[in-house]
N, CA and C atoms as an extended XYZ file, in Angstrom:
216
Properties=species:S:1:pos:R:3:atomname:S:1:resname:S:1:resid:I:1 pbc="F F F"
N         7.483      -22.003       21.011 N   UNK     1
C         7.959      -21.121       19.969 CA  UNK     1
C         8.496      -21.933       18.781 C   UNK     1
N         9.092      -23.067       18.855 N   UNK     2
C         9.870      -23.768       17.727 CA  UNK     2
C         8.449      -24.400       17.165 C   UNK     2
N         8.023      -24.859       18.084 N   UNK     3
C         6.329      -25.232       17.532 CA  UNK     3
C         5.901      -24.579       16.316 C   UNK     3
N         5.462      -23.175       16.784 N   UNK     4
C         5.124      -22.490       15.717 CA  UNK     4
C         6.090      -22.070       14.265 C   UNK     4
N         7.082      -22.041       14.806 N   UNK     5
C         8.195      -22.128       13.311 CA  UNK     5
C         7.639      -23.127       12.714 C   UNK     5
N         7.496      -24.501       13.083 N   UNK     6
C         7.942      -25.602       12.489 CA  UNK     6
C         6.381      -25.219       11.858 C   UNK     6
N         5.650      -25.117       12.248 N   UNK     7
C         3.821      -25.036       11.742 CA  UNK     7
C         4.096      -24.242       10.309 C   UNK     7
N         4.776      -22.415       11.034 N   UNK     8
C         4.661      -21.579        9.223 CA  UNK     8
C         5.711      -22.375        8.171 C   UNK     8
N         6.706      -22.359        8.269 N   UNK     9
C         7.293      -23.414        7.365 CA  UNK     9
C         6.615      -24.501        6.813 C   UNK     9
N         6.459      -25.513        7.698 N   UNK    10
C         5.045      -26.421        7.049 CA  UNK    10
C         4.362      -25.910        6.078 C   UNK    10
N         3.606      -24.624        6.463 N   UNK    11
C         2.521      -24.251        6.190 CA  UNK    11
C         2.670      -23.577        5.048 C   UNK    11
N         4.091      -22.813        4.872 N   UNK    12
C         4.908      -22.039        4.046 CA  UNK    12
C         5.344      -23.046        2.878 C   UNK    12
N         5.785      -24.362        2.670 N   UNK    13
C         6.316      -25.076        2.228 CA  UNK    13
C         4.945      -25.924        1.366 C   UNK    13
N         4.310      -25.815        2.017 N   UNK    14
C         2.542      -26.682        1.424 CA  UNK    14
C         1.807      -25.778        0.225 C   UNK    14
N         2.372      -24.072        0.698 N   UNK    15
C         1.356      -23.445        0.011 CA  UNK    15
C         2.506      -23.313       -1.093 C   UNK    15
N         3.861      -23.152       -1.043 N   UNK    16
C         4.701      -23.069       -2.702 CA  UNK    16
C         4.036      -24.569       -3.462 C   UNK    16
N         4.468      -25.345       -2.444 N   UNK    17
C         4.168      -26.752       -3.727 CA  UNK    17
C         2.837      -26.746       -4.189 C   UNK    17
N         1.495      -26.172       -3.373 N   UNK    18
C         0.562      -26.075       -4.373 CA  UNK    18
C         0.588      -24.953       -5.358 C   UNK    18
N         0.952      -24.187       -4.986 N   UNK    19
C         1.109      -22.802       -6.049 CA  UNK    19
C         1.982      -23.639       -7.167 C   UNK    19
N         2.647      -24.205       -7.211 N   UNK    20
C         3.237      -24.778       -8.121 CA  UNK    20
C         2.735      -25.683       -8.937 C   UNK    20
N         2.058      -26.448       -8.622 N   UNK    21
C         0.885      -28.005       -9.026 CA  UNK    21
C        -0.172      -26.640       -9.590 C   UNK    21
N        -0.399      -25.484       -8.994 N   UNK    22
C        -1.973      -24.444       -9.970 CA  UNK    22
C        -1.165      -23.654      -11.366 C   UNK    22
N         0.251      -23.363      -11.253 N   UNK    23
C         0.919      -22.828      -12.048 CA  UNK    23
C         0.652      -24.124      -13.491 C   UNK    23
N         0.911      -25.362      -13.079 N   UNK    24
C         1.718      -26.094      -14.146 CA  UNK    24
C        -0.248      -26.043      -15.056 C   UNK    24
N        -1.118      -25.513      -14.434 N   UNK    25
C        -2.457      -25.790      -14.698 CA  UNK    25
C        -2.893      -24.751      -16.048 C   UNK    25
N        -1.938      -24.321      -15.909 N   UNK    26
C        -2.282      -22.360      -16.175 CA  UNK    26
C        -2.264      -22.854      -17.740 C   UNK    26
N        -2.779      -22.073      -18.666 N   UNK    27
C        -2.444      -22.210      -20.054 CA  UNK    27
C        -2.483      -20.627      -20.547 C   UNK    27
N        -0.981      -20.219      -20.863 N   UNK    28
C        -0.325      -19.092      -20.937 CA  UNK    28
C        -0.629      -18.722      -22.737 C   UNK    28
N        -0.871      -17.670      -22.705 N   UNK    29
C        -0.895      -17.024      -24.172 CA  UNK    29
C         0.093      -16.906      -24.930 C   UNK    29
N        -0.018      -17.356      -26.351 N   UNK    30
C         1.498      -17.227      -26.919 CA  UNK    30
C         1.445      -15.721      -27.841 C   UNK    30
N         2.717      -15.113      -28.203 N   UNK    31
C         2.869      -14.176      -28.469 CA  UNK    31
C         1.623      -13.144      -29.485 C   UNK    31
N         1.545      -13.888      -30.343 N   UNK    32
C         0.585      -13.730      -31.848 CA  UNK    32
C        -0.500      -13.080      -30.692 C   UNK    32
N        -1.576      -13.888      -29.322 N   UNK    33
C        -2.604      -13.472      -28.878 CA  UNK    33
C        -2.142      -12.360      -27.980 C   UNK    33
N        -1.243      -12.440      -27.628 N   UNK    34
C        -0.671      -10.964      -26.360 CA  UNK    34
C        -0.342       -9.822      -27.205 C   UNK    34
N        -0.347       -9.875      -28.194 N   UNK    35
C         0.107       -9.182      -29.118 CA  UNK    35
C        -1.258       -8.555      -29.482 C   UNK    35
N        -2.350       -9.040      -30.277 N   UNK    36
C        -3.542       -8.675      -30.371 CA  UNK    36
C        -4.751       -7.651      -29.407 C   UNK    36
N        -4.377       -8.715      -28.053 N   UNK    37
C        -4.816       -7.769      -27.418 CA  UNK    37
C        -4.468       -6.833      -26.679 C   UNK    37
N        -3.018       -6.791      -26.728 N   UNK    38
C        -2.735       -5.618      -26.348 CA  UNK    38
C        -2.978       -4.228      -27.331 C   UNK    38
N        -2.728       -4.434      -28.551 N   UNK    39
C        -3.574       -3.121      -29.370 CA  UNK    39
C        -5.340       -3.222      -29.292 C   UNK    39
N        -5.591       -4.202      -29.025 N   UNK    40
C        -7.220       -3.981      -28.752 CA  UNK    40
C        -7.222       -3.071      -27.143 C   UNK    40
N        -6.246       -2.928      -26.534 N   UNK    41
C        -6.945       -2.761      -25.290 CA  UNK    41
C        -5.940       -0.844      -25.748 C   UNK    41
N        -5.061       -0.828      -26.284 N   UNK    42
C        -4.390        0.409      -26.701 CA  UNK    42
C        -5.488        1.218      -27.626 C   UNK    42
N        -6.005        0.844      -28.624 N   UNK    43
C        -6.692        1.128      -29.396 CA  UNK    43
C        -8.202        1.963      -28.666 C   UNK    43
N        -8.608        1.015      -27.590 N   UNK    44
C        -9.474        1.194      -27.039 CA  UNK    44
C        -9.242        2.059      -26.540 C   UNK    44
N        -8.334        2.092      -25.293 N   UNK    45
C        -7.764        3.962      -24.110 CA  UNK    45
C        -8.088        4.856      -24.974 C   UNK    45
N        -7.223        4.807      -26.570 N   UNK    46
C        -7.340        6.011      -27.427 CA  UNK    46
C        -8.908        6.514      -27.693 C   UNK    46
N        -9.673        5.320      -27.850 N   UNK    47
C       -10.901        5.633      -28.229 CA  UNK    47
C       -12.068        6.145      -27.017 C   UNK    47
N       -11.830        5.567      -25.890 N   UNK    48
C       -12.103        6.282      -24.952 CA  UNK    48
C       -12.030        7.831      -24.606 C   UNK    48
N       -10.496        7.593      -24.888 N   UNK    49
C       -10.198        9.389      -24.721 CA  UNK    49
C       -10.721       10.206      -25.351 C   UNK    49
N       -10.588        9.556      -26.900 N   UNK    50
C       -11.427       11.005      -27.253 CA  UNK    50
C       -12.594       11.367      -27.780 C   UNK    50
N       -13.858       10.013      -26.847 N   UNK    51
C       -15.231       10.025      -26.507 CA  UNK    51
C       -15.251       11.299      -25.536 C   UNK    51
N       -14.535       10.670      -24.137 N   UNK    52
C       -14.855       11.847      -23.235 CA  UNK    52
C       -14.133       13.313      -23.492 C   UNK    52
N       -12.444       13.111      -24.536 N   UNK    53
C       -12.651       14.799      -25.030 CA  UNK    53
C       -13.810       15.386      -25.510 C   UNK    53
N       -14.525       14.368      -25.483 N   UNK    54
C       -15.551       15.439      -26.437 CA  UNK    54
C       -16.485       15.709      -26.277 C   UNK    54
N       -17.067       14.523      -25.173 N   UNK    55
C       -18.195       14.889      -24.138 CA  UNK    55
C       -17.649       16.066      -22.979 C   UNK    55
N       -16.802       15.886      -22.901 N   UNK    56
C       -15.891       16.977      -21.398 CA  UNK    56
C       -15.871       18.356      -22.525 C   UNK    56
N       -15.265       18.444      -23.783 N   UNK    57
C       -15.937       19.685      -24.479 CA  UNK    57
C       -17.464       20.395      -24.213 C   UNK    57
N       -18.211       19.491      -24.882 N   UNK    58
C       -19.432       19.744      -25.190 CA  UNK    58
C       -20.087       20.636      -23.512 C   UNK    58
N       -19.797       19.135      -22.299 N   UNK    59
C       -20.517       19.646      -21.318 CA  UNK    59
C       -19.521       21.295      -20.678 C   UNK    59
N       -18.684       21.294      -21.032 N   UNK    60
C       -17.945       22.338      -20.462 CA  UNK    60
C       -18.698       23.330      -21.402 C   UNK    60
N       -18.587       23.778      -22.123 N   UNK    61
C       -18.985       24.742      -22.925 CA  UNK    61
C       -20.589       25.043      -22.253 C   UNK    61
N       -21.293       23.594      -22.465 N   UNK    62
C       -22.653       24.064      -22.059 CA  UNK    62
C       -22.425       25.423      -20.243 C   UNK    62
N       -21.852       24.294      -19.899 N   UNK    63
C       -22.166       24.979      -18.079 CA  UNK    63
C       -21.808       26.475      -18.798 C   UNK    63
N       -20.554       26.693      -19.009 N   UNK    64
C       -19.807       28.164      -19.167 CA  UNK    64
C       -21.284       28.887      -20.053 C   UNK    64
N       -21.862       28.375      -21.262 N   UNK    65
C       -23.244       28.989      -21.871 CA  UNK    65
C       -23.965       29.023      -20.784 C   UNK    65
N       -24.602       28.840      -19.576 N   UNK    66
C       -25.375       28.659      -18.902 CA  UNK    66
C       -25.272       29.692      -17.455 C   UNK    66
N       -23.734       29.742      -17.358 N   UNK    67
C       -22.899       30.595      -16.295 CA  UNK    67
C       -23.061       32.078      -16.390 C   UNK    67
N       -22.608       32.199      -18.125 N   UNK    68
C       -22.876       33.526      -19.062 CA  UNK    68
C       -24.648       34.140      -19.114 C   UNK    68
N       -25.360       33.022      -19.169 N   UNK    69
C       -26.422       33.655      -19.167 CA  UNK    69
C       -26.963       34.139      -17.827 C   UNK    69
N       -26.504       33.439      -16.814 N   UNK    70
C       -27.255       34.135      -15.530 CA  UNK    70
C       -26.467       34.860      -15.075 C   UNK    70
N       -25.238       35.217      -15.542 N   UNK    71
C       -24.544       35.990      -14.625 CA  UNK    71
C       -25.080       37.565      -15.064 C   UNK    71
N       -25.520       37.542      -16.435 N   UNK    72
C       -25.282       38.846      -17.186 CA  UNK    72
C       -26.814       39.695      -17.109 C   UNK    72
């Protein structure tokens, strides 16, 4: 049993210090670019949305035209 402690610790202790040595690797965005794309990606949701308002219009209307005609 102490065996295996001593193994995850090891094992626990190997994987912070590499996570740490892949961190120092990283090259982090400075404000000016997080900034950018975050309205590119805001900008975008908006523009999304109201593609499919308007496809989700269009096809709704059709079915309901289509509902109306066979029902009547």
């Amino acid at each position: 049993m102490a065996e295996e402690k001593k193994n995850f610790i090891d094992s626990t202790r190997d994987y912070v210090e590499s996570l740490r040595v892949e961190m120092r690797k990283v090259t982090w965005p400075n404000r000016k670019q997080v900034e950018s794309t975050t309205a590119v990606v805001i900008v975008s949701v908006f523009a999304f949305a109201a593609y499919f308002e308007v496809v989700d219009t269009i096809l709704g209307r059709g079915v309901k035209g289509i509902m109306q005609y066979f029902t009547k």
